[in-house]
N, C-alpha and C positions, 0 to 999 in steps of 0.2 A: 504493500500500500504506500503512494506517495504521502510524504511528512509536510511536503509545502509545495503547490501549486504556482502555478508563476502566473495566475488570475490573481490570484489572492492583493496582492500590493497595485495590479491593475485595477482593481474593484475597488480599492480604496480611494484611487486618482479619481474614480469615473463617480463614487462615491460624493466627494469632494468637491465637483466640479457641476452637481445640480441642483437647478434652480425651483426646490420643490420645498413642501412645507417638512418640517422636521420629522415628523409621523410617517411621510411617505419615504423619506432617504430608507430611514430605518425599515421599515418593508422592505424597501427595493434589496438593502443589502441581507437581511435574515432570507430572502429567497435567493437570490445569486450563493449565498454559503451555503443552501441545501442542494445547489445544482454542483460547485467547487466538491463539496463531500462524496458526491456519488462520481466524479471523475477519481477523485484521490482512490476510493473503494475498488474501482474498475481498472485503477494504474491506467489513467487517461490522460498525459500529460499537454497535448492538444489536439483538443476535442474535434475529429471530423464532422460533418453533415449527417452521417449514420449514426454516430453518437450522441447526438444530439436528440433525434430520434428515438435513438433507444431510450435514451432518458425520460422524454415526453411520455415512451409507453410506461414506461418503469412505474409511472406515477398513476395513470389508471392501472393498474396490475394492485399498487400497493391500496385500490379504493379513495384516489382521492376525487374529489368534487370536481365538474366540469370547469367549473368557475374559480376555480384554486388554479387548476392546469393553464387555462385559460392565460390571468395573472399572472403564471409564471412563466409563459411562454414570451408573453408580450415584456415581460424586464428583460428576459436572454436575450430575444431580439431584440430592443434598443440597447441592449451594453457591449452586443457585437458588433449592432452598425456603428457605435460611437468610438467601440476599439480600430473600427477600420477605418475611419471619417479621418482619428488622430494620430495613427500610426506615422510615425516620424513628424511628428510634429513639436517634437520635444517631450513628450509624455514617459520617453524610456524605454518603447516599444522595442524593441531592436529583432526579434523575429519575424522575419518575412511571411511566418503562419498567418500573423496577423490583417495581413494586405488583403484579403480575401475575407468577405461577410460569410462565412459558414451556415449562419442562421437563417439567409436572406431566403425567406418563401416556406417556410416550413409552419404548416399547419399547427394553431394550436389545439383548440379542442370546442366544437360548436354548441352555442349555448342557445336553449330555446327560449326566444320572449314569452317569456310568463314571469308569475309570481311561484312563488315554493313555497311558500305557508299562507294557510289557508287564514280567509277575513272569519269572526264571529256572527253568529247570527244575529237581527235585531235581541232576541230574547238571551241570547247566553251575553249580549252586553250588558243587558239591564239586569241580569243576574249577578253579573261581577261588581256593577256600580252599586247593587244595592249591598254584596256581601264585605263590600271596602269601604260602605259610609262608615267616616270614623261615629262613635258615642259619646257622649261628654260623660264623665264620670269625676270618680273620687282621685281615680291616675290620670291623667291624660298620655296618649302614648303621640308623639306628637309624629312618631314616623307614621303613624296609620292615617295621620290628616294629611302629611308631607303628599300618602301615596295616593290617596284617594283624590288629591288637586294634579296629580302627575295624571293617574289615569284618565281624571277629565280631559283636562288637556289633550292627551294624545290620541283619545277616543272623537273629539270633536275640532280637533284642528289638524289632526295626524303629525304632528312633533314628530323628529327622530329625536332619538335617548341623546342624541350629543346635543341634540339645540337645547335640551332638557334642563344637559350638564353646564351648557354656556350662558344662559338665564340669569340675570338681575335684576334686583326690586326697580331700579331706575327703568328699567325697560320697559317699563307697563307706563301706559300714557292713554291719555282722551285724545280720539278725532271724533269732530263733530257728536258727540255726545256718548260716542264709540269706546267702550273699554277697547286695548289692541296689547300688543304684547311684543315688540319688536325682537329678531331674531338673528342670529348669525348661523345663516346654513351651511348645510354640506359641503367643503371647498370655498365658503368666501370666507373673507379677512374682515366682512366688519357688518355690525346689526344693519342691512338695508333693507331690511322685509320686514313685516309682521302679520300677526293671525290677529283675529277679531277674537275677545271676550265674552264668552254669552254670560248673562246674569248669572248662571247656575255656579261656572267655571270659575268666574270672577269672585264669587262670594266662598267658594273654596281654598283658593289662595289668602282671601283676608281671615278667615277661619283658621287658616295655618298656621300665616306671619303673627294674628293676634297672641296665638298661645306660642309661637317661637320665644315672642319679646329679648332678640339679640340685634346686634348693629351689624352682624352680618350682611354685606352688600348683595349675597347672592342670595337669588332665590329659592333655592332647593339646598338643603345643607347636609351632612351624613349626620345623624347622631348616635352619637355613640358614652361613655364614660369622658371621652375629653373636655377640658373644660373650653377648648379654644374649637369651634366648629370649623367643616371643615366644608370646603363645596363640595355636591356632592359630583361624585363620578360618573360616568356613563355604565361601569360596571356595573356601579350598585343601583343605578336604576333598573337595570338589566333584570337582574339578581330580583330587587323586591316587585315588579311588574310580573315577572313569570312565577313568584312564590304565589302572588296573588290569583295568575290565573290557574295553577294547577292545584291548587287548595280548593278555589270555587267551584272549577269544570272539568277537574283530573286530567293528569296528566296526560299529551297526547300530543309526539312529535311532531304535526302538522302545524298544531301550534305554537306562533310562539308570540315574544314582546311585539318584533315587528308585525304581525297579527293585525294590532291596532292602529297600525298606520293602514292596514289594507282595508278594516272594518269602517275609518274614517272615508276610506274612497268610495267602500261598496256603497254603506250609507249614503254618502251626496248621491251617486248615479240613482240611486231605487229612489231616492225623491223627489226625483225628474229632474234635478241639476243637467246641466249641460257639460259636454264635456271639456270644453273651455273653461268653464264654472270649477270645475272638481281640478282641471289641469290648477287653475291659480290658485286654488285652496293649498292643493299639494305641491306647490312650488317645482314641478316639473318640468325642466328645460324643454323637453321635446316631448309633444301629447301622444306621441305614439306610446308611450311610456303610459302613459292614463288610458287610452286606447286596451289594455292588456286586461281591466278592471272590464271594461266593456265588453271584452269578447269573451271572458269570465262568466259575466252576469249574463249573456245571449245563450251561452251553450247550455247552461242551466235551465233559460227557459225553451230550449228545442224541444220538442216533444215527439223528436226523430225516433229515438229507440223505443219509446211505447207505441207507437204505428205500427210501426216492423213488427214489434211484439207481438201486439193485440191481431194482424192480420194471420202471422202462424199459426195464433196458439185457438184462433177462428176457427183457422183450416181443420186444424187436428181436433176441434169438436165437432165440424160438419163429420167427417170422415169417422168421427165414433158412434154419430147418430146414424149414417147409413149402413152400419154392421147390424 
């Protein structure tokens, strides 16, 4: 097995040299080191077209996700073309291996538009919302109000758990008479959006902050034994959203956190939203992306395979009546 790979100090430079947010270097490079491990494992000191290949299969063989493969295909490919773009160009490169994009054109693994986890129904939400109203009591638990103004939230404005975790009290503001809730989404660098407050949501958050009573600037916080709070994390929203739904509606793969952002979509389309409507709700770059809710909710209402059905299983009662 090789000890050190001569990618290794090249991933660093190439590392180094992009212009991405700090969260995605660190992916980019923890994926390049699992591609680096499996040349070292195979004594691949550089990696032809075939090997490259084989790796890509390695990776469905070992069960991983289309969309993992996918990701991982598309770093290999930008960190080959970018070794080849910079080869001699002062970077260190000094093998001629490198002159040649090895990667250039090599399938990574087709991913079908849809969603992978299923939305809840009208009734399994209002199950959850009523089994997560906090109570007022002798204790107050303040994470069970924290969770219950989360799940609003994300049930009626479809939050992802990071805009959840980037949330502060300043961010909530009146237009035109409008509770709103300004946001830093997916990929941008700064609150330019926001979601609308309904009364319900609204009065859940001041339920919360009222029994918080900390100068915490953020709006959701972990609590725990610390005296000093802390914001909270995208984990533990994670974490207390799916304790919540598989407490109320048992456990079941299909569902998860993200769930609630799909139940916020399904919701707008079934009540007659449009799908520019549901696109702006969910801050969706390109509606074909909202479009996937739609052909969701169509196939559902086909009523193809009970046709089909009912016309065989006709046949095969006329055909028992004439015996």
């Amino acid at each position: 097995m090789i000890k050190y790979h001569p990618l290794e100090e090249i991933k660093d430079t190439y590392l180094e040299n992009l212009d991405l947010k700090h969260k995605s270097i660190k992916d980019y490079g923890l994926l390049i080191d699992r591609y680096i491990n499996y040349l070292k494992r195979h004594n691949i000191r550089y990696a032809k077209r075939s090997d490259i290949i084989g790796y890509r299969d390695s990776m469905w063989k070992d069960g991983l996700q289309a969309t993992t493969i996918q990701k991982q295909m598309v770093v290999l490919k930008n960190f080959y073309k970018w070794i080849r773009i910079h080869n001699g160009l002062g970077y260190g490169f000094e093998e001629d291996v490198y002159k040649k994009d090895v990667a250039e054109g090599i399938k990574g693994a087709k991913i079908e538009k849809r969603y992978r986890k299923e939305a809840l129904s009208l009734e399994q939400a209002k199950m959850l919302m009523s089994y997560s109203k906090p109570v007022v009591s002798d204790v107050i638990s303040l994470s069970d109000f924290r969770n219950y103004a989360i799940l609003l939230l994300m049930l009626t404005t479809g939050l992802r758990t990071i805009e959840i975790a980037r949330a502060k009290i300043s961010d909530i503001d009146t237009i035109n008479d409008f509770k709103v809730l300004y946001i830093q989404g997916k990929g941008k660098d700064g609150k330019d959006n926001f979601v609308k407050l309904s009364v319900p949501v609204h009065q859940a958050i001041k339920d919360y902050l009222y029994w918080r009573a900390d100068d915490n600037k953020y709006l959701f916080v972990s609590h725990n034994f610390s005296i000093n709070l802390e914001p909270i994390k995208v984990d533990t929203v994670r974490h207390s959203m799916k304790k919540l739904i598989d407490d109320c509606l048992g456990s079941n793969r299909r569902i998860s956190v993200h769930s609630l952002r799909h139940t916020c979509a399904t919701l707008s389309l079934k009540s007659g939203n449009t799908l520019e409507a549901t696109q702006q709700l969910l801050r969706h770059a390109n509606i074909e992306t909202t479009l996937i809710y739609a052909h969701h909710l169509n196939r559902l209402k086909d009523d193809t395979v009970e046709r089909i059905t009912n016309q065989l299983f006709e046949t095969n009662k006329e055909e028992k009546n004439n015996i």
